[in-house]
C-alpha positions in Angstrom: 2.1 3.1 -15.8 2.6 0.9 -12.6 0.2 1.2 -9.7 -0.2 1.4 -6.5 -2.2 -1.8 -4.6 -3.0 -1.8 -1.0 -4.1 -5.2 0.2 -6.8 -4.8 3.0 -9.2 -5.9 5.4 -13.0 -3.8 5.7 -12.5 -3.7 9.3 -9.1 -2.3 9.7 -8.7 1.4 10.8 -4.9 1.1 9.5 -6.2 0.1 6.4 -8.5 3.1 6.0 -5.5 5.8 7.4 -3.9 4.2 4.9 -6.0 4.9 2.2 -6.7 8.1 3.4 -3.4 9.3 3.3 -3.2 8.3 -0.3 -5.8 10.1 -1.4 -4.9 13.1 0.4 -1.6 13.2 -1.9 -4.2 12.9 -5.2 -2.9 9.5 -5.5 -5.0 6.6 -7.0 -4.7 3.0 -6.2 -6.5 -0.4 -6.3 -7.3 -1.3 -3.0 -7.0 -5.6 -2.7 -9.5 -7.0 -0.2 -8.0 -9.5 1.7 -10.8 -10.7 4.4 -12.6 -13.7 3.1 -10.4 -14.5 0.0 -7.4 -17.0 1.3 -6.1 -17.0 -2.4 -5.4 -13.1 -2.2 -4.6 -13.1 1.2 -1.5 -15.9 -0.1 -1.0 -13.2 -2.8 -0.5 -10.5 -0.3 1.9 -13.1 2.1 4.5 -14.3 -0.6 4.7 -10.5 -2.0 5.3 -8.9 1.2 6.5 -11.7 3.5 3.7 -9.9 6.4 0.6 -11.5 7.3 -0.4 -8.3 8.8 -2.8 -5.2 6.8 -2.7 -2.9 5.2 0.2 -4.2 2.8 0.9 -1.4 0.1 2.9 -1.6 -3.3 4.0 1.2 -5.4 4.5 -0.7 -8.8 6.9 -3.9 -7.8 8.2 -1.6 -4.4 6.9 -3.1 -1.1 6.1 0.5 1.0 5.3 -2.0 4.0 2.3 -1.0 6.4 0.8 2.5 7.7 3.5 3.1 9.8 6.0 2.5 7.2 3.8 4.7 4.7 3.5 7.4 7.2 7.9 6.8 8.1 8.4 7.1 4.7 7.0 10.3 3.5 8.2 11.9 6.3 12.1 10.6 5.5 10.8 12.0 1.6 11.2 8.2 0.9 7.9 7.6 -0.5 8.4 10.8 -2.8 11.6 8.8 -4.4 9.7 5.4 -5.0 6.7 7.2 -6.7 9.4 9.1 -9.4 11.4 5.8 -9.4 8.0 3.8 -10.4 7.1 6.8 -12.9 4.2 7.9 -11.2 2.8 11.3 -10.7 0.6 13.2 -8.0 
């Protein structure tokens, strides 16, 4: 089943609203610390093309940033990615 990855840093408050929202929709992911790992943080760059956090995938889908997480379930975007990547919540 693909998964959902949110690259982070520990001391971002988008990061955690972020995460928070995902759980609050029963959703699991593996959160991707980004802060003092350059090779990860190069991972994050070339997938998304965004230096900034939190960066979240839904299987090979770039959702974007908070914002664009929060954007997209409003538009009942996110809902659509989820079924199209075959995961539940």
């Amino acid at each position: 089943m693909p998964k959902i990855e949110i690259y982070t840093k520990s001391y971002c408050p988008h990061c955690k609203a972020a995460k928070q929202t995902l759980a609050s929709m029963g959703l699991v992911y593996r959160e991707i610390e980004v802060s003092d790992d350059q090779a990860l943080f190069n991972e994050m760059l070339n997938r998304s093309q965004r230096r900034t956090v939190p960066q979240i995938f839904v299987g090979d889908v770039h959702v974007g940033g908070n914002q664009d997480l929060i954007t997209a379930i409003r538009k009942g975007r996110f809902e659509k990615i989820l079924r199209s990547q075959a995961i539940r919540h």
